[in-house]
C-alpha positions as CSV (number, residue, x, y, z in Angstrom):
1,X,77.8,132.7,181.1
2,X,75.5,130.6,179.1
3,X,75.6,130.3,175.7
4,X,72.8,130.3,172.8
5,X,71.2,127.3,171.8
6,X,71.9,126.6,167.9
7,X,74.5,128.2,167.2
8,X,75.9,127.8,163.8
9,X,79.0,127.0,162.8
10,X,81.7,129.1,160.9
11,X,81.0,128.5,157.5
12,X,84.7,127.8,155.4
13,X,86.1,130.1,153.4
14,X,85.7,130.2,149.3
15,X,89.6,129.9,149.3
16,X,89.6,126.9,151.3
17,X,86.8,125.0,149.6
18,X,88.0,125.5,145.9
19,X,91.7,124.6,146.6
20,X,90.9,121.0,146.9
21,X,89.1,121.3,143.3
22,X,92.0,123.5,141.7
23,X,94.2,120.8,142.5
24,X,92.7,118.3,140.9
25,X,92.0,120.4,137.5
26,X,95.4,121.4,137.7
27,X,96.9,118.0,138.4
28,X,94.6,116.4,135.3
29,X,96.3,118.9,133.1
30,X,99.6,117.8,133.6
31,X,98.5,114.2,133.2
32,X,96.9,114.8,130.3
33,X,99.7,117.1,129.1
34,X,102.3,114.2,129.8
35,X,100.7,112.2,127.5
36,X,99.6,114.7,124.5
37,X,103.3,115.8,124.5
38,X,104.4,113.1,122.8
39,X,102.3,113.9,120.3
40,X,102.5,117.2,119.6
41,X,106.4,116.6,119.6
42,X,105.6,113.8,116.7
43,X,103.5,116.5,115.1
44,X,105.7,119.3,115.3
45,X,109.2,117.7,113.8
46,X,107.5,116.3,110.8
47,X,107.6,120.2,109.9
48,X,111.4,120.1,110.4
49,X,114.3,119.9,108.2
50,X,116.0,116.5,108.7
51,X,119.0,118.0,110.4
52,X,116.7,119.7,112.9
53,X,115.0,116.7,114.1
54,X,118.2,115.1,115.0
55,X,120.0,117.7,116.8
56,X,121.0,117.4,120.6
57,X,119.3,119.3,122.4
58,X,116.2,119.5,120.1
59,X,115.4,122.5,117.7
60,X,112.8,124.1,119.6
61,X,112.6,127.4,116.9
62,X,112.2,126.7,113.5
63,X,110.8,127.7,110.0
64,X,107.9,125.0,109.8
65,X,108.0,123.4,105.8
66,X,106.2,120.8,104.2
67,X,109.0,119.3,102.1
68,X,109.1,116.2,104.7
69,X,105.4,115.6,103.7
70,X,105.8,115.8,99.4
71,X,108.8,113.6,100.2
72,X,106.2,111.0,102.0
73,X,103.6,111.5,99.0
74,X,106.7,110.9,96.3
75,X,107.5,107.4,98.0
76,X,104.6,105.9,96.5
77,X,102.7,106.3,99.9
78,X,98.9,106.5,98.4
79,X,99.1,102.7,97.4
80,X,99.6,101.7,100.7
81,X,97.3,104.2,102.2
82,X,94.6,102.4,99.5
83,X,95.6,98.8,100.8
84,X,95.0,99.8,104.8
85,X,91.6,101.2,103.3
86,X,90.3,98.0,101.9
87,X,91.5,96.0,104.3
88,X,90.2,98.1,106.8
89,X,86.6,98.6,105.7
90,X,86.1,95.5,104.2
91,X,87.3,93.8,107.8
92,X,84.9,96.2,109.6
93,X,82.2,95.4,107.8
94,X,82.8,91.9,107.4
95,X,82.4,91.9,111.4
96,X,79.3,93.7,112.1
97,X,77.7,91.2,109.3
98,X,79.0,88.2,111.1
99,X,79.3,89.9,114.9
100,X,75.9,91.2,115.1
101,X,73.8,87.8,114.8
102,X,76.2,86.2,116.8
103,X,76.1,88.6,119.8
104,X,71.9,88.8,119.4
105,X,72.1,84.8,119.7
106,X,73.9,85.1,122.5
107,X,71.8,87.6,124.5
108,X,68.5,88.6,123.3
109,X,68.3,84.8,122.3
110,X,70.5,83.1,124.1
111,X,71.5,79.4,122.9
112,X,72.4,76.4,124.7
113,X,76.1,76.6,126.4
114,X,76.5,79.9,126.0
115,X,79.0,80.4,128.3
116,X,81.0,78.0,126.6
117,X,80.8,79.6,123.6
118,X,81.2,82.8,124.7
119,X,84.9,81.7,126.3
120,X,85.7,79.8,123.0
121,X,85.4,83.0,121.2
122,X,87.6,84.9,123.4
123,X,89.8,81.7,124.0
124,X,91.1,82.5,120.7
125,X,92.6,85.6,121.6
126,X,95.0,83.7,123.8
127,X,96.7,82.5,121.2
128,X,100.3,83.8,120.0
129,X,100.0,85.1,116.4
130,X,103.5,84.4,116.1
131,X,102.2,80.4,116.3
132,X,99.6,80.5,113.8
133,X,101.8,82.5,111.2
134,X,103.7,79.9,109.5
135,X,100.4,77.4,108.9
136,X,98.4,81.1,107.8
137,X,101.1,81.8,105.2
138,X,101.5,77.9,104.1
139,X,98.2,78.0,103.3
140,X,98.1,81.2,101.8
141,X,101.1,79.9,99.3
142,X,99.1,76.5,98.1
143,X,95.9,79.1,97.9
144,X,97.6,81.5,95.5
145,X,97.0,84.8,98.3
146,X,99.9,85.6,99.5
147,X,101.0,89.2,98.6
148,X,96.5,89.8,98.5
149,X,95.0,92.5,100.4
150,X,92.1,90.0,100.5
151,X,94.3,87.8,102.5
152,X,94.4,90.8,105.3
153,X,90.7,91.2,104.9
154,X,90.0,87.7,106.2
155,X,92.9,87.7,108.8
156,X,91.4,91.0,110.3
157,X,87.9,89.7,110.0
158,X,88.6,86.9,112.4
159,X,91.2,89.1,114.5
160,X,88.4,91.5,115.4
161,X,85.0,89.1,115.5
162,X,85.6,88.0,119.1
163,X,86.3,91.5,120.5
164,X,83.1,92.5,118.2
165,X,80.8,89.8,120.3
166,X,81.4,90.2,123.1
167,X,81.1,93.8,122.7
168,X,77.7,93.6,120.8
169,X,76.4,91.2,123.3
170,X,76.7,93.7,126.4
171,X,75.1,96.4,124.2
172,X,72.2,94.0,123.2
173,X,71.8,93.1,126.5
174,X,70.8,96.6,127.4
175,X,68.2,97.0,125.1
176,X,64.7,96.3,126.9
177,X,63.2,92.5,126.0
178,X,59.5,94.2,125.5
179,X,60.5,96.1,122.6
180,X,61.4,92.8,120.9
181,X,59.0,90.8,121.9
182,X,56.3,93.7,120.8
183,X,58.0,93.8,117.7
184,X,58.1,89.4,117.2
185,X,54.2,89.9,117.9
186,X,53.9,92.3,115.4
187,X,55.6,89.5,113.2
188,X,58.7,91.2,112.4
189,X,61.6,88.7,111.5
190,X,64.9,88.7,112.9
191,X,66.5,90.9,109.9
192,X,63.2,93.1,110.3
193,X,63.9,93.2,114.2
194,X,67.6,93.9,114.1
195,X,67.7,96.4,111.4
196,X,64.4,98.3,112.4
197,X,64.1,97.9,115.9
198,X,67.4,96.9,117.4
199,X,69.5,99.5,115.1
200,X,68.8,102.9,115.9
201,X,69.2,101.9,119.7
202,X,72.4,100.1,119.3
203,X,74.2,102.8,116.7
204,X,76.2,104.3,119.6
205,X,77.1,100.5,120.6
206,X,77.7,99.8,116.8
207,X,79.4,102.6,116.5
208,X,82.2,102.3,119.5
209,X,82.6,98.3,118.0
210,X,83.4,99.4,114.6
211,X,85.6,101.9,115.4
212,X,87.7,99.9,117.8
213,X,87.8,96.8,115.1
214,X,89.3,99.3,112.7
215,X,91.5,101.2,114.5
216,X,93.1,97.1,115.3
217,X,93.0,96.6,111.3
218,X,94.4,100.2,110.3
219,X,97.5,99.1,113.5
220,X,98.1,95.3,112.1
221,X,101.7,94.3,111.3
222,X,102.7,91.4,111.6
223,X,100.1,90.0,109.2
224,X,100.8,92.6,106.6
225,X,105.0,92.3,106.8
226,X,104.5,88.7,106.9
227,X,102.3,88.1,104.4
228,X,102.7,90.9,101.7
229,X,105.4,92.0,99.5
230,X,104.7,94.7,97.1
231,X,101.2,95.0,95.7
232,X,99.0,94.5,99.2
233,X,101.2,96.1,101.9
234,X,99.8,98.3,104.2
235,X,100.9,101.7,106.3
236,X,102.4,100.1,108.8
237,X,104.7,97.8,106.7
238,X,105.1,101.1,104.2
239,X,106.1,103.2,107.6
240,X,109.2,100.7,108.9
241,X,111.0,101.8,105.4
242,X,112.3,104.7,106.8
243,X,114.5,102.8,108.7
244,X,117.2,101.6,106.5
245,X,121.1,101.7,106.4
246,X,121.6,104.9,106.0
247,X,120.2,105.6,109.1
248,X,116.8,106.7,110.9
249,X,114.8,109.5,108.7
250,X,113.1,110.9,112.0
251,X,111.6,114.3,109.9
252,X,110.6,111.9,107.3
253,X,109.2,109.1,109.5
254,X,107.4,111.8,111.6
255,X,105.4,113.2,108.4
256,X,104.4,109.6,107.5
257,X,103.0,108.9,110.3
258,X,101.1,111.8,110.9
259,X,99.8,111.1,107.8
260,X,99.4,107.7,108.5
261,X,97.2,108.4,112.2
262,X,94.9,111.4,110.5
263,X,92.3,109.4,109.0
264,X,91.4,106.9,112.0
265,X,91.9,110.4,113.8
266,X,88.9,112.2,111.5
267,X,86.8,109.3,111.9
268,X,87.2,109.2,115.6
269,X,86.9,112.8,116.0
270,X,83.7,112.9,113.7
271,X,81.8,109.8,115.4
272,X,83.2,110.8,119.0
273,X,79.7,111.4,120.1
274,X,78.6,108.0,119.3
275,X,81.4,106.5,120.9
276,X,81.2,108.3,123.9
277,X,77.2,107.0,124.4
278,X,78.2,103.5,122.9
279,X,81.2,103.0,125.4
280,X,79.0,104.5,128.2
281,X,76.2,102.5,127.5
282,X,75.1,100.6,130.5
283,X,77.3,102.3,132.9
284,X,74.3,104.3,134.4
285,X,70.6,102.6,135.7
């Protein structure tokens, strides 16, 4: 009995062809749940009583209140949350001044070693901060800037400009060589070229640097316990006085730093699409 020529093949079934794709979305979830949870947990007992956040087991049910937050804002939390700001922004922008020459030297026109100086940037980032902090605060004292949110601002500044160039290099480096050397014939200068020309291609690069340098300022603490006191301490420093004698303020703690994480949160959600393209940039031909 012969048999015809071509025949096709059973096709597989829908079931059998999304299961593999199911598990995988389902799977992501949980990941992604595992990690959120955390979060949400953080979230949800700084709208508990004190006693509720330390029972065992946890207080799953309870009347949310807000009294944990107007306890945070009655500590004298704004001053701090002005002293992260400053340092912050200032340190940011203090970066992209200093980063973005730096990384067009070193790409669009690249100098002589710049290999070497590319590693000596990022060679400094090897060091211990614990080793530089007693010579830092030394020369604070004899300069008059300890307990100075300045102080901060040039300690984040030089924190964040090697991450900055090398990051700002690999985005200039995308950005086609024609377009600059039309705009040099044209005879545009380098602040003509780099605020006209480079700019509006780079602002998702731009973007994704500057939000990654402050999100490392608004973090900082060992600087800022180290080197302030009362007048130029930051959220982080203002944060560790929940732990005292007394005992652990969990409800309290939780509400501060919720507080503490919204406005790097706001600016992250609001410039998300520029991150995304800035942190993506390159990764497809």
């Amino acid at each position: 009995m012969s048999t015809t020529a071509g025949t096709r093949r059973p096709r597989p079934s829908s079931v059998a062809t999304r299961l593999p794709g199911a598990a995988l979305t389902v799977f992501t979830w949980v990941i992604g749940l595992v990690f959120v949870a955390p979060v949400l947990w953080l979230v949800l007992t700084a709208f508990k009583q004190e006693n509720q956040a330390a029972t065992n087991p946890p207080t799953l049910f309870f009347q949310p209140t807000l009294d944990r937050f107007t306890a945070v804002l009655g500590a004298d939390f704004l001053p701090y949350l002005g002293n992260s700001a400053i340092a912050t922004l200032a340190s940011t922008l203090l970066v992209l001044a200093l980063g973005l020459p730096a990384a067009y030297a070193l790409s669009i026109a690249p100098v002589k070693r710049t290999q070497d100086v590319l590693f000596f940037f990022i060679s400094t980032k090897m060091l211990p901060v614990v080793a530089v902090v007693v010579p830092i605060y030394v020369a604070a004292a004899h300069l008059s800037m300890l307990d100075n949110v300045w102080t901060l601002v040039v300690l984040y500044t030089a924190m964040n400009l090697p991450i900055a160039v090398w990051m700002l290099r690999s985005f200039f480096l995308e950005v086609p060589t024609a377009i600059v050397e039309a705009a040099r014939m044209e005879g545009a200068g380098l602040p003509r070229i780099l605020w006209s020309v480079m700019m509006p291609i780079m602002a998702p690069g731009i973007a994704a640097t500057a939000l990654i340098c402050m999100i490392f300022s608004w973090n900082e603490f060992f600087f800022a316990v180290n080197l302030t006191a009362a007048q130029a301490a930051t959220v982080p420093v203002f944060l560790t006085g929940f732990i005292t004698s007394e005992g652990l303020f969990v409800a309290q703690l939780s509400a501060a730093v919720v507080m503490a994480s919204l406005p790097i949160v706001v600016i992250g959600w609001t410039a998300q699409r520029q991150l995304v393209r800035g942190l993506s940039m390159g990764a497809v031909k």
